[in-house]
C-alpha positions as CSV (number, residue, x, y, z in Angstrom):
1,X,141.8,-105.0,-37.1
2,X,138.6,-103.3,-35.3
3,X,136.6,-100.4,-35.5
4,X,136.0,-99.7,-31.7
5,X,133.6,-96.5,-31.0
6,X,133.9,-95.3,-27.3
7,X,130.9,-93.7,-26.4
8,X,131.2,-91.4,-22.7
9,X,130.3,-88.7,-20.8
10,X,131.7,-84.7,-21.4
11,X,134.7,-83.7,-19.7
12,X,134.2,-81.7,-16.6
13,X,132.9,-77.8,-17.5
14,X,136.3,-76.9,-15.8
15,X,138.8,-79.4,-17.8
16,X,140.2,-82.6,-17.4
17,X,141.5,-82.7,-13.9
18,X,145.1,-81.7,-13.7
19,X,145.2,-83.4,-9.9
20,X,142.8,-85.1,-7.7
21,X,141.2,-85.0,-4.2
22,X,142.9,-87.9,-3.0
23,X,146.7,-89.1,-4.0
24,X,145.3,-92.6,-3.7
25,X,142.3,-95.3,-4.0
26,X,142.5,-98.3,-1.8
27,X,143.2,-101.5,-3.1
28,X,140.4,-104.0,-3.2
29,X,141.7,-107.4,-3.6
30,X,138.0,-109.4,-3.9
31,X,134.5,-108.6,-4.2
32,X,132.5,-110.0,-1.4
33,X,131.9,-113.7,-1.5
34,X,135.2,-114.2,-3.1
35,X,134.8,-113.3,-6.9
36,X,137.7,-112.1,-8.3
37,X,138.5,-108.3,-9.8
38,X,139.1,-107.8,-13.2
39,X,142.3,-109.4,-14.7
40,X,143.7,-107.5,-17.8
41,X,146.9,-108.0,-18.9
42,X,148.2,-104.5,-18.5
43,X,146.2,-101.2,-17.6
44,X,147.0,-97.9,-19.1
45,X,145.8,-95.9,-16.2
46,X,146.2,-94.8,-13.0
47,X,143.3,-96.1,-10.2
48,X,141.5,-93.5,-9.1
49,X,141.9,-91.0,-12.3
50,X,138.8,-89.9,-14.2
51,X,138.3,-92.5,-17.0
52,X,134.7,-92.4,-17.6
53,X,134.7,-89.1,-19.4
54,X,135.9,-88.6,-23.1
55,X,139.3,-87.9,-22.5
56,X,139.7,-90.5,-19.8
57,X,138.7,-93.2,-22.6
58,X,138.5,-95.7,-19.9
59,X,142.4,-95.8,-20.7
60,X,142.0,-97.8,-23.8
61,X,143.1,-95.1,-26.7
62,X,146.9,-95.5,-26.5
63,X,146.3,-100.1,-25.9
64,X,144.3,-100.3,-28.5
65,X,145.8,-98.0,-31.5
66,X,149.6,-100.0,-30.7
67,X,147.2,-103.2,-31.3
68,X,146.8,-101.5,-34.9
69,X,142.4,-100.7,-34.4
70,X,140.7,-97.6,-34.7
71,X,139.5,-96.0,-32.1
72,X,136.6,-93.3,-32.0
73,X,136.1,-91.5,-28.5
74,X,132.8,-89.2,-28.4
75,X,129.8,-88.2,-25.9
76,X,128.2,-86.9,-29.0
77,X,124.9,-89.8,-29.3
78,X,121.8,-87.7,-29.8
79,X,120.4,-87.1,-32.9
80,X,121.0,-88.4,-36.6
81,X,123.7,-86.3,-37.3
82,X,125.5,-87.0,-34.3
83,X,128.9,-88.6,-34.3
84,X,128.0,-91.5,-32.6
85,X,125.4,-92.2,-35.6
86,X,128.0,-91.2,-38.2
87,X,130.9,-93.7,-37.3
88,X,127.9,-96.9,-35.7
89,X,127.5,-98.6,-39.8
90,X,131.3,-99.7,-39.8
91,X,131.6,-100.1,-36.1
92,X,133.1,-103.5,-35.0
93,X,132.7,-102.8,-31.2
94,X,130.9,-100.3,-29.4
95,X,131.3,-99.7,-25.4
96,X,129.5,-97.5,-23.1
97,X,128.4,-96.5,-19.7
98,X,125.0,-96.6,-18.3
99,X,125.3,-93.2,-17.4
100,X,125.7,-91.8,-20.4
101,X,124.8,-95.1,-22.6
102,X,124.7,-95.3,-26.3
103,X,121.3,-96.5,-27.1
104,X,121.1,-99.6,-29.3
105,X,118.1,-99.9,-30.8
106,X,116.6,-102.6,-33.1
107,X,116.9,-100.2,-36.0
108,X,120.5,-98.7,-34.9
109,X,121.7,-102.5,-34.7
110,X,120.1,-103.0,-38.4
111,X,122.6,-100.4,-39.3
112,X,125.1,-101.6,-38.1
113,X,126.4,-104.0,-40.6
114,X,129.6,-105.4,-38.7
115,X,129.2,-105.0,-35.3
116,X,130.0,-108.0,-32.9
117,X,130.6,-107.2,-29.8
118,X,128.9,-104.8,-27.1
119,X,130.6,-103.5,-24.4
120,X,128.6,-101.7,-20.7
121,X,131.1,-100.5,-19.1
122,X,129.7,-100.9,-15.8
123,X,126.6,-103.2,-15.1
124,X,123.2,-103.1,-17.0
125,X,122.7,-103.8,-20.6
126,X,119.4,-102.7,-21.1
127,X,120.0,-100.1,-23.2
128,X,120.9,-102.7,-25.6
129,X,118.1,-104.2,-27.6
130,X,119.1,-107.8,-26.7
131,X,116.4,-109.6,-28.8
132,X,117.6,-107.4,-31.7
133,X,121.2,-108.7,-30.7
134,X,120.4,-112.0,-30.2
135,X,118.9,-112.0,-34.2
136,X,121.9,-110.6,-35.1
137,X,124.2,-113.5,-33.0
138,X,126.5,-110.1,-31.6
139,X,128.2,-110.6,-28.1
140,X,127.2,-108.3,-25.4
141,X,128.9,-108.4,-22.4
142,X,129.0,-105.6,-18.9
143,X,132.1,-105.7,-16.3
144,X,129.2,-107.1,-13.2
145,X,130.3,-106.5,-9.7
146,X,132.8,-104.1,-10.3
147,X,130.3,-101.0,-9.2
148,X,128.2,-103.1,-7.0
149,X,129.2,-101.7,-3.8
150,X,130.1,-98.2,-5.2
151,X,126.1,-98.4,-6.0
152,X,124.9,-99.8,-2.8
153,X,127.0,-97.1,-0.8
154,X,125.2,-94.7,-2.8
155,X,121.7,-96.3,-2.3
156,X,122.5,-96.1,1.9
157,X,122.9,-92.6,1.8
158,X,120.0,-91.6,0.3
159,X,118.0,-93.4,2.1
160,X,119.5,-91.7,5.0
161,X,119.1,-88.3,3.4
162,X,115.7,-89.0,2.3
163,X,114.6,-90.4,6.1
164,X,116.8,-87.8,7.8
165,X,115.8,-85.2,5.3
166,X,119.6,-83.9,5.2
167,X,118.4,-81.7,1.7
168,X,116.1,-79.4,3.3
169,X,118.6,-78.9,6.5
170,X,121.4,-78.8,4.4
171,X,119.8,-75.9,2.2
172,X,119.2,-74.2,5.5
173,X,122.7,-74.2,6.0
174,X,124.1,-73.2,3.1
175,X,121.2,-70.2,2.6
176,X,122.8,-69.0,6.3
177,X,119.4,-69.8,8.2
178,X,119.3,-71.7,11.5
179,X,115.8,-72.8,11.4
180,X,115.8,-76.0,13.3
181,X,111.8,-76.2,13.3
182,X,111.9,-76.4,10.0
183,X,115.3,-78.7,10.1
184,X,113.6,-81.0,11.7
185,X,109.6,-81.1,10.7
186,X,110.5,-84.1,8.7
187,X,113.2,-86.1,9.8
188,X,113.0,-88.9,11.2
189,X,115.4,-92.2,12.7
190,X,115.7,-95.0,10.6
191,X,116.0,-97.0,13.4
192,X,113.1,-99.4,13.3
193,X,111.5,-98.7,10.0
194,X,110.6,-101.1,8.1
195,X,113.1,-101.8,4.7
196,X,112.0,-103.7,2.0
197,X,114.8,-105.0,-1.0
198,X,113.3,-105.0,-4.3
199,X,115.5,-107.7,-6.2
200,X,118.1,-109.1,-4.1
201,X,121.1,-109.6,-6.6
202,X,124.7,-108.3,-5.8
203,X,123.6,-104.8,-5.1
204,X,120.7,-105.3,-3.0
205,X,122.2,-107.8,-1.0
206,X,124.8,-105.4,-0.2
207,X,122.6,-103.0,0.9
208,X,120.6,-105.6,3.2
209,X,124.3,-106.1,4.6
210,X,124.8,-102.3,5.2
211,X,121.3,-101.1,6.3
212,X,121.4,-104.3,9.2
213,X,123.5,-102.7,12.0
214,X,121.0,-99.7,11.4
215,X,118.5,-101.5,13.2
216,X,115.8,-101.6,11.0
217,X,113.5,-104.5,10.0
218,X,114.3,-106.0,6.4
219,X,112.4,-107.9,4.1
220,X,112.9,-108.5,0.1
221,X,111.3,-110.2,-2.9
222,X,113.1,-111.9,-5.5
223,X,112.5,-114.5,-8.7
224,X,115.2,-116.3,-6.5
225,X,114.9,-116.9,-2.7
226,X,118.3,-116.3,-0.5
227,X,119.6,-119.8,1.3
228,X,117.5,-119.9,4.6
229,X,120.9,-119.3,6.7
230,X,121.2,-115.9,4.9
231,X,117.6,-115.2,5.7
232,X,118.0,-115.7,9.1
233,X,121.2,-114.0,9.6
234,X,119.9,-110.6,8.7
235,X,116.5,-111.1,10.1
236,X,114.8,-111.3,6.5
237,X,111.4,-111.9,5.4
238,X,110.5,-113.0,2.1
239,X,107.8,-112.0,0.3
240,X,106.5,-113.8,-3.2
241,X,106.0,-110.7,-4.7
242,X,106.4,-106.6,-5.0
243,X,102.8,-106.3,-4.3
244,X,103.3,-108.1,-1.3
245,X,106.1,-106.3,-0.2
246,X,105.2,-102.9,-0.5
247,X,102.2,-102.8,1.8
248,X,104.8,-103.7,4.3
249,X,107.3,-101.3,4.1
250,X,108.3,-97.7,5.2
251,X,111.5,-97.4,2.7
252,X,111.7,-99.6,-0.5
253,X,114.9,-100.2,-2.3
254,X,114.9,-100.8,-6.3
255,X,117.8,-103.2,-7.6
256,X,115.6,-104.5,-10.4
257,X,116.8,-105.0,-14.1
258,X,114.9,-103.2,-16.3
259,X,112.7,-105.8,-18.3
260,X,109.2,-106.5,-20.0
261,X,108.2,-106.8,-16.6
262,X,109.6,-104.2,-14.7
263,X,108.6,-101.5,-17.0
264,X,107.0,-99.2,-15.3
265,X,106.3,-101.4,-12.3
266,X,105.9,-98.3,-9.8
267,X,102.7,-96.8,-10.9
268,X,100.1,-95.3,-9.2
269,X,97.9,-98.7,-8.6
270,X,101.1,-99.9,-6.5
271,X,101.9,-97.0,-4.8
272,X,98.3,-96.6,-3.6
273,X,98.6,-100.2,-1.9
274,X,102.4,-98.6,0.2
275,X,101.4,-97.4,3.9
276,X,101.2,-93.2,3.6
277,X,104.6,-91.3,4.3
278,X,106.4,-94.4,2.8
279,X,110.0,-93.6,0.8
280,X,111.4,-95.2,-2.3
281,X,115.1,-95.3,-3.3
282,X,115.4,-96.3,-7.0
283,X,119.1,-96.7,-8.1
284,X,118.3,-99.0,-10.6
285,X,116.8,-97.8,-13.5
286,X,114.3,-95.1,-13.8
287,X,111.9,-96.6,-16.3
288,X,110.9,-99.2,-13.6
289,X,109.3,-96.2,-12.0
290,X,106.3,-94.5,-13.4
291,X,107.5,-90.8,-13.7
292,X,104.2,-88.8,-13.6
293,X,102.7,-91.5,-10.8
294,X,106.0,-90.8,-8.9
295,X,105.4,-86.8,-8.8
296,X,101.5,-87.7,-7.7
297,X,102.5,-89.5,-5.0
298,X,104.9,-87.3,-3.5
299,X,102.7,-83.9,-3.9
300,X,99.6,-85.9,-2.5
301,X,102.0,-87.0,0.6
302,X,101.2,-90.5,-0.6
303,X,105.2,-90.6,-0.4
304,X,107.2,-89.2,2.1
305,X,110.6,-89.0,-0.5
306,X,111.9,-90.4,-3.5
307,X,115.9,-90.5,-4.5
308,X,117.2,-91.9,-7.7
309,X,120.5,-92.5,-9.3
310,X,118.3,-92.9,-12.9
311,X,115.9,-91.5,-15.1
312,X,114.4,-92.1,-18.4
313,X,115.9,-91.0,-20.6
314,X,119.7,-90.5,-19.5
315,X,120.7,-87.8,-19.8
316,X,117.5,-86.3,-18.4
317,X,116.1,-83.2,-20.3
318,X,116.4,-79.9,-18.0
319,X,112.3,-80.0,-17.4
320,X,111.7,-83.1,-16.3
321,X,109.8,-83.1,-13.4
322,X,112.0,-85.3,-11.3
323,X,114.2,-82.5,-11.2
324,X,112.3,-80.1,-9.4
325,X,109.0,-82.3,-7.5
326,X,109.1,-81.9,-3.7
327,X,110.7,-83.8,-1.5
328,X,113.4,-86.2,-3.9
329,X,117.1,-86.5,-3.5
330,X,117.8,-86.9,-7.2
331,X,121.2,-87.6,-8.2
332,X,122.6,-88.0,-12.2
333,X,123.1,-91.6,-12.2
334,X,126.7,-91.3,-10.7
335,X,126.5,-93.8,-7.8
336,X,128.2,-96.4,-10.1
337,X,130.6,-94.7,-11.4
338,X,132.6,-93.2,-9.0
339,X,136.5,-92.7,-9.6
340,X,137.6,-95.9,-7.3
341,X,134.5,-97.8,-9.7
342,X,135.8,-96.5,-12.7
343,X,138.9,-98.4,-12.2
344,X,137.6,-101.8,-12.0
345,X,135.1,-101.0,-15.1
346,X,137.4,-100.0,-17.0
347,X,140.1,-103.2,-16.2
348,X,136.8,-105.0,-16.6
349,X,136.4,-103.8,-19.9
350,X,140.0,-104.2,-21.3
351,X,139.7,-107.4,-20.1
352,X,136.5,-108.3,-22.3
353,X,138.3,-107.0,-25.1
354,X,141.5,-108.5,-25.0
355,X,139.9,-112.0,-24.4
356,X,137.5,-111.0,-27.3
357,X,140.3,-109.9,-29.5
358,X,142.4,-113.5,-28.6
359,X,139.8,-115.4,-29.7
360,X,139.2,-117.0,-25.8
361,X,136.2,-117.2,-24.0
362,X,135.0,-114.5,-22.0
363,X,134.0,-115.1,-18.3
364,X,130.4,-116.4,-17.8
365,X,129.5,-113.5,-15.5
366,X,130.4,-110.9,-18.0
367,X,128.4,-112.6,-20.7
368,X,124.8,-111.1,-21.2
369,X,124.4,-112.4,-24.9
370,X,126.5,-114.5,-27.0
371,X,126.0,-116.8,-30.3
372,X,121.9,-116.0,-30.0
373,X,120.8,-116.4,-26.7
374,X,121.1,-115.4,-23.5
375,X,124.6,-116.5,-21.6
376,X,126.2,-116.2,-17.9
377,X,125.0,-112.9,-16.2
378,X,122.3,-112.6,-19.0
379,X,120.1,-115.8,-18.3
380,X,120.2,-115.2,-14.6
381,X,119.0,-111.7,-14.9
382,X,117.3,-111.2,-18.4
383,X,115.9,-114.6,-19.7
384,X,112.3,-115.3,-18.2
385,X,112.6,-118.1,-15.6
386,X,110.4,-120.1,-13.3
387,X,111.1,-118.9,-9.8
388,X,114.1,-121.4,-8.2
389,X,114.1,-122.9,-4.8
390,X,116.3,-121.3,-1.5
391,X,120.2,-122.0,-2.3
392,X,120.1,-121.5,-6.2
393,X,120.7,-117.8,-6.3
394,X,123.6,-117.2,-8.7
């Protein structure tokens, strides 16, 4: 039997819901392109209830105890007394979310005498030292594609509040002004503006697919080039490189993993060479972004707007300056994880486990590490790679 520690974010300041806004989620039958959902055995929930938070438990508690494991449940993870640090040494499997993610360092794995298997619930593993996991020969896995589109939504709409500049009007609004001067002394149409795709994987290929119809000119850059009949079917232009790209866009979206390479990637060399007034959308992960450059660039007007679903650290302190520079549409990493992405997560995740727990294999686009080295998912978007030709994109 298995220790499992369960690592998520507080309960709502109010409670655990006792009902919802909505009696219902819609039933998604296949992600785009025809990869299938999740495919537990059982689920434990409802779709559509809050599962990400500690008393949701991604509806695992009540599976796994009848299975005979322990189960620990906490969003305590900072600090060494936390609980998090207390019950890690014995730990057999640890899952968490990237919004509220359970930071596995080289030294925290070192502790961690019998862990072998770690679980994102949700998509990005880079919280996870995966060298120090890879020594170590533990599985890690994440449930990919079950937030893509929950995430690309996200990133749509704040480009559109960014360009539109819905904060300030909204503010207005609420604050019972009717200014529209001021409304409207920075909005703008989209319509037209250049976009540029920074990584086109799952997510920003579905944002290329959503931001198309707004009639705006889109370009990417990628280690992998899209099949030339996707290229020209959205009107994209490639471009060999982020330097490249950003001196030709108005609005550039992020979808980057966060690697060696990506760290800190949006400094202020880069942002110098993007034209003046320019917007940046970063739902990815906020250490691929410079924080202090970020700040310089907007309060010089070298950036028109920046919006974010992430920051470094997660959770953000209360000063960071992200929180209160001008012009951003900052949001607490929840663009993956809303309640209809929660579902397929968490059926994602029981379905990890229960292959795990069997003995079988589990699926190749789940896999980020296993047996030392980078597998499935992992050695498409974490393992260094020469650049592949059009038509290989996994």
């Amino acid at each position: 039997m298995a220790k499992v520690l369960i690592v998520l974010y507080p309960d709502p300041v109010t409670g655990y819901p006792p009902e919802y806004a909505r009696d219902t989620v819609p039933e998604i039958t296949e992600y785009p392109g025809g990869a299938t959902l999740p495919d537990p055995q059982a689920i434990d929930f409802v779709p559509g209830q809050l599962l990400g938070s500690v008393s949701g438990g991604l509806g695992l508690k009540r599976w796994l105890e009848s299975e005979g494991h322990t189960v620990v449940i906490t969003s305590d993870k900072e600090g060494a007394d936390s609980m998090f640090e207390r019950e890690l040494p014995d730990a057999d499997v640890v899952i968490s979310q990237p919004f509220w993610p359970a930071y596995l360092t080289a030294d925290r794995i070192e502790r961690a005498e019998k862990l072998q298997l770690v679980i994102t619930a949700g998509i990005g593993s880079d919280h996870t030292d995966l060298n120090a996991a890879n020594a170590r020969g533990i599985t890690v896995a994440e449930v990919t594609y079950s937030n893509s589109i929950s995430v690309a939504e996200h990133t749509v709409m704040q480009v559109l509040v960014l360009v539109r500049d819905f904060v300030t009007q909204h503010r207005i609004s609420e604050e019972g002004g009717w200014n529209i001067a001021d409304a409207v002394s920075r909005s703008y149409d989209l319509e037209g503006m250049r976009v540029g795709v920074f990584a086109a994987g799952r997510i920003g290929r579905a944002v290329i697919e959503r931001l198309a119809p707004f009639g705006v000119r889109l370009s990417y850059t990628d280690r992998f080039r899209l099949p030339r009949e996707y290229e020209e079917r959205y009107g994209l232009t490639f471009h060999d490189s982020i330097e490249s790209l950003v001196r030709e866009v108005d609005v550039l979206t992020v979808h980057a993993p966060l690697t060696d390479e990506t760290r800190g990637l949006l400094d202020d060399e880069l942002l110098a060479t993007m034209p003046r007034g320019a917007y940046i959308v970063n739902p990815a992960r906020g250490a691929i972004a410079d924080r202090d450059a970020i700040v310089r660039a907007l309060e010089s007007g070298r950036l028109a707007g920046y919006a974010g679903d992430v920051w470094d650290p997660q959770p953000a302190p209360a000063g960071h300056p992200w929180r209160t520079m001008p012009h951003n549409a900052m949001t607490t990493h929840t663009s993956g994880t809303s309640l209809s992405g929660q579902a397929r997560y968490a059926a994602g995740t029981r379905e990890i486990l229960e292959r795990w727990f069997a003995g079988e294999e589990i699926r190749p686009e789940y896999l980020i590490v296993e047996g030392g080295g980078y597998r499935g998912t992992g050695a498409h978007s974490y393992a260094q790679q020469p650049t592949q030709a059009a038509g290989e994109q996994a």
